[in-house]
C-alpha positions in Angstrom: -57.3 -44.4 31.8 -60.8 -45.5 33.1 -61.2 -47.1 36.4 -62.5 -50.4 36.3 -66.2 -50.7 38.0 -65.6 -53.6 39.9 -62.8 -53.8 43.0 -59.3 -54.4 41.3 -56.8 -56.0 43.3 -52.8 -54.1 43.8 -51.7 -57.0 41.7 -53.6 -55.9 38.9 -53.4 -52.4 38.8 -49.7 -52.4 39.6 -49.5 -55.0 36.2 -51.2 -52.0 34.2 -49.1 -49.4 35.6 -45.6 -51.1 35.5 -47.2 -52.0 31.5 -47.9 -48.5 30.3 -45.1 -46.8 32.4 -42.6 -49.2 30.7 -44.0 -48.6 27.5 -43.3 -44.8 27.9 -40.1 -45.2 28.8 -39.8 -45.0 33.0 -36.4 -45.5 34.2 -37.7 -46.9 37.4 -41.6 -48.6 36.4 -41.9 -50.4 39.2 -40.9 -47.9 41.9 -42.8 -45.3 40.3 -46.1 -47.3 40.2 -45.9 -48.6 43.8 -44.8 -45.1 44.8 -48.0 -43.8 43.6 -50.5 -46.4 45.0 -48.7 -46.5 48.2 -49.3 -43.0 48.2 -53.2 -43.2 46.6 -53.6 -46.0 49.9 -52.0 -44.0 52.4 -49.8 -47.5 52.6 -46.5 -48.2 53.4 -45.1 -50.1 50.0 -44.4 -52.8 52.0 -48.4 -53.4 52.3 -48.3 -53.5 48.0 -46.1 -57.0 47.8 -47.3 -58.4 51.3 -50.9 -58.4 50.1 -51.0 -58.2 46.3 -54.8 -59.9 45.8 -56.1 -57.3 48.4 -59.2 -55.6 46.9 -59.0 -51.8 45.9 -62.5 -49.3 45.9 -63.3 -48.4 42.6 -62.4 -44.3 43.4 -59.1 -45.2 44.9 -58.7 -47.2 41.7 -59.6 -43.7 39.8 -57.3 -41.5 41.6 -54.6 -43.9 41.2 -54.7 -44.2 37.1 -55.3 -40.4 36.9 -52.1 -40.1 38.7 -50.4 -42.6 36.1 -51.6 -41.1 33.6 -49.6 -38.2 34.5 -46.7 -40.2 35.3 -46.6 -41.7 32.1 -46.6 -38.1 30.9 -43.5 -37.1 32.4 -44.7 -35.7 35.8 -42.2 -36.4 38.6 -44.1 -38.9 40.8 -42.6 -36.2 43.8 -45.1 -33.7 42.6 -48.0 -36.2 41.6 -47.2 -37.3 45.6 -46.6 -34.2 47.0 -43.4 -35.9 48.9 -39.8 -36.9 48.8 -37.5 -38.3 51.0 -34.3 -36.5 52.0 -31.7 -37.1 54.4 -34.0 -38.8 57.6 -36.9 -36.5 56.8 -39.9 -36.7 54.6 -40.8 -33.3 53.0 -43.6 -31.6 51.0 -42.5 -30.6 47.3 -44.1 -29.1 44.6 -43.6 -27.7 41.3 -42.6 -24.2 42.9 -38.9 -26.1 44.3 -36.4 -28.1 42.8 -37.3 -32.0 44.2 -34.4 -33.1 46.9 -32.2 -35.8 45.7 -29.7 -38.2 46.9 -26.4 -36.5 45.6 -27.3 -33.4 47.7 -27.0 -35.6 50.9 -23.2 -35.2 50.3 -23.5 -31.7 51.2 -24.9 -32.1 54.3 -22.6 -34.9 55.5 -19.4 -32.4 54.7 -21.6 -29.6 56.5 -22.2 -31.5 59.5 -18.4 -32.8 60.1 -17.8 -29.0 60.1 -20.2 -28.4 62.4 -19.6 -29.8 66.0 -22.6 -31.5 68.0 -23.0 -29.1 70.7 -22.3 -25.6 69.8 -24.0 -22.4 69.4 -23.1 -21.2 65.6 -24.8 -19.5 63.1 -25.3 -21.0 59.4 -26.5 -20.1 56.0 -28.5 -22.5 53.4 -28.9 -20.2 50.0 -31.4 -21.1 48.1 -33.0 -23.3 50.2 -36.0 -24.2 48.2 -38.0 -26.8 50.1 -35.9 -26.6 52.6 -33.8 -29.7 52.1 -30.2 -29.1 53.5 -31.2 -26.3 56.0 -33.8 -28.9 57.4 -31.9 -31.3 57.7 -29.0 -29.5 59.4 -31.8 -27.9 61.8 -32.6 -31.7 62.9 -29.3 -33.1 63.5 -27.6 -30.1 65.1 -30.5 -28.8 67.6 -28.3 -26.3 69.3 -27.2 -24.3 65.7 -29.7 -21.6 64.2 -30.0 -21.7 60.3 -30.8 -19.1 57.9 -33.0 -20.3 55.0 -32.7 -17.3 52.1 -34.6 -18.1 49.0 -36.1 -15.5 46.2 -38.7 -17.5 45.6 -41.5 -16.9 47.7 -43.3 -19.7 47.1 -40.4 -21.4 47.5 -40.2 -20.0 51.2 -43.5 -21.1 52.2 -43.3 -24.3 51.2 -39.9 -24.6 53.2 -41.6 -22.9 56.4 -44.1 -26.0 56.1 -41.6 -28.8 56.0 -40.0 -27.1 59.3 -43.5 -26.8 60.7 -44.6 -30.2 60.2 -41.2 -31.2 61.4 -41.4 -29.5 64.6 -37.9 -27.3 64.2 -38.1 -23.9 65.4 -34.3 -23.6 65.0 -34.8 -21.7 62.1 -35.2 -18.6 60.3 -36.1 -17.9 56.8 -35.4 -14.4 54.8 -36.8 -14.1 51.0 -33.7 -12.8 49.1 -31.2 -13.0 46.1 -28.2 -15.9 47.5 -26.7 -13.3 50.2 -28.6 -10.2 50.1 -30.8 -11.5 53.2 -27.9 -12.8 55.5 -26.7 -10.7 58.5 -24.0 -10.8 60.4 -21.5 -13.3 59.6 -21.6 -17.4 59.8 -19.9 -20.3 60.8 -20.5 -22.1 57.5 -22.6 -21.0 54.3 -24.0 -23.9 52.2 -26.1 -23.6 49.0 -27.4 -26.1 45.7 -27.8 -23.3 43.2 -28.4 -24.0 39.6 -25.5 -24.9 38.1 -26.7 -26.1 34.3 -26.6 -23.9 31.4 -29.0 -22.3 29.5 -28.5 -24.7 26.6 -27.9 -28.2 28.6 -30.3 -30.7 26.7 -30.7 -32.1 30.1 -33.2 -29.5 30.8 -35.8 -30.9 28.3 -35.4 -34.5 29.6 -37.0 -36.2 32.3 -38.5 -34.7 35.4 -36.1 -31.3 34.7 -38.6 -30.8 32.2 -41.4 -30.1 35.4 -38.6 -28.2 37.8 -38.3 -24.4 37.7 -36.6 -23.6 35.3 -34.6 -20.8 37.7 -33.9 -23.1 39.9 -31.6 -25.5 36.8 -29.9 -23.0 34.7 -27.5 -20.1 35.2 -26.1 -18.1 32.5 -24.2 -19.5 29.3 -21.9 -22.0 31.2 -23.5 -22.6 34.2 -21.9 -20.7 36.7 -23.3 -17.3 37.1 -25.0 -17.5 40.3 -21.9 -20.0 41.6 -19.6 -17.0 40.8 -21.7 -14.6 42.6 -22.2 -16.3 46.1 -18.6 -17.2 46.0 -18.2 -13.3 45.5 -20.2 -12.3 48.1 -20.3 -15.1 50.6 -16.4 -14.0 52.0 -18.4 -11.2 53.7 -20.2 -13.1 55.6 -18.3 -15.7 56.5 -16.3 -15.9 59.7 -12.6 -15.9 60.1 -12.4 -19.9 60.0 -16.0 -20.2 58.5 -16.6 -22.6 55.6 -18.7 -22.4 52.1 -20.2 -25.5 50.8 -20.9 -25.5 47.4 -23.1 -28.3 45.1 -22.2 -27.9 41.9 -22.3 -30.5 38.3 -19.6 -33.1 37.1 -18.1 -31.3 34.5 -17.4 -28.4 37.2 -15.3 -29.9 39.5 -12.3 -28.0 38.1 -13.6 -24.0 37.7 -15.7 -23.9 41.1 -12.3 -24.9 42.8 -10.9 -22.3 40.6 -13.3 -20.2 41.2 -12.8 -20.2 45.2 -9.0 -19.9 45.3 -8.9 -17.0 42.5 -11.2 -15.0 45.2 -8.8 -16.2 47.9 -10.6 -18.9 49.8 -8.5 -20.9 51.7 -8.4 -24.7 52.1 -10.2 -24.9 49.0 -11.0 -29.1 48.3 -13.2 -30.6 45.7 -15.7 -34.0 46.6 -16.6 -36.5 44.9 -19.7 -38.4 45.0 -20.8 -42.2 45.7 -20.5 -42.8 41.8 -16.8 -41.0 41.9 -18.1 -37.8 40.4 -17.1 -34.0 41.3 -19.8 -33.2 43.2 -19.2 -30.6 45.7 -16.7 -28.0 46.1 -15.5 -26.2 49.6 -13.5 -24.1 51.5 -12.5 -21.8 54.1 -13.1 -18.2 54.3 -10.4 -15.8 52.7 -8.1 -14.6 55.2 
């Protein structure tokens, strides 16, 4: 698309967006087009619809209807941005990390019931990508120090940023395969590991199509790496420790399975806002 030479106004260029990203097939036009100018203007959305005749610099103009085109593309306006909102924190993404979202909160609400405000414990987030769940647990239990493993080293640095930026230093992060970089034992082991499999169409639709790939799928029905961290996470888990597991919909049967066959205790199944299985947990084995 070609920036116009004269000032546009938000009005107008948020008409062409929400016109081609419509045409392409957006599920959200609107919210993707004023995501990306608010981000192009350094502007709260807010500024978009208060003052929709306010003139826009030619270059501005540019960067914003490069970024479209991309959009309209397929990219995930979290990696055309750079950001994504999770929990109460804002976080850096990019194509080396899965992008945060919504469903995931649920996992951290059932982590942080578990974990009383106040108290010295040790936890694990496997896989921890950008960071998302061990962040967020980080911010709203001050006193607990959380172990961020990921094999991705890229994934890592990106995750050491976010806490960085965010100013929590009760942290540590450990490049390594689900529990091969834990030590000692913890007071509750969470993780979002791919749970898709290798064959779900899903993974050639929408922004999946941008994500890694490792990240998404694992093995034939989706539950390889799920198997293997409730295999190994017992270890490490104290005597009335927890494991938190995200997992798909159509799981909400064999990770529960999965947990009591390798003698987990208390072993529940959650579902989420839309009634869906969504996250699986339980107590260590005894």
């Amino acid at each position: 698309m070609t920036a116009p030479d004269a000032p546009a106004t938000l009005a107008g260029l948020l008409a062409t967006a929400l016109t081609g990203l419509t045409a392409t097939g957006s599920d959200s036009p609107r919210a993707d087009a004023e995501a990306l100018l608010a981000h192009v203007l350094a502007r709260p959305r807010s500024f978009l619809r208060a003052w929709p005749e306010a003139p826009v610099a030619p270059e501005a103009a540019a960067r914003f209807l490069t970024l479209l085109e991309r959009r309209m593309h397929g990219e995930p306006v979290a990696y055309l941005s750079g950001r994504r909102g999770f929990w109460t924190l804002e976080l850096e993404v990019t194509p080396a990390t899965l992008i945060p979202r919504p469903e995931t909160e649920l996992l951290v609400e059932l982590a942080l019931a578990r974990l009383p405000d106040g108290r010295d414990l040790r936890v694990a987030d496997l896989g921890t990508g950008s960071g998302a769940i061990a962040l967020a647990l980080a911010a709203e239990r001050p006193r607990i120090e959380v172990t961020a493993t990921d094999a991705s080293p890229d994934a890592l640095t990106i995750a050491r940023a976010n806490a960085a930026r965010l100013g929590l230093d009760n942290l540590r992060f450990a490049a390594g395969d689900w529990c091969a970089a834990l030590e000692g034992r913890y007071a509750l082991i969470a993780s979002n590991p791919p749970y898709l499999a290798e064959d779900d169409p899903h993974l050639g639709r929408g922004d999946l199509r941008f994500e890694p790939r490792r990240a998404l799928a694992a093995g034939a029905d989706g539950l390889a790496d799920l198997r293997r961290i409730v295999d190994q996470a017992a270890a490490h888990l104290e005597a009335d420790g927890w494991l938190l597991l995200e997992h798909g919909h159509d799981q909400g049967e064999a990770v529960p399975a999965l947990l009591a066959a390798a003698g987990y205790r208390a072993v529940a199944c959650v579902p989420d806002l839309g009634g869906r299985p969504r996250v699986s947990l339980a107590q260590a084995p005894a």
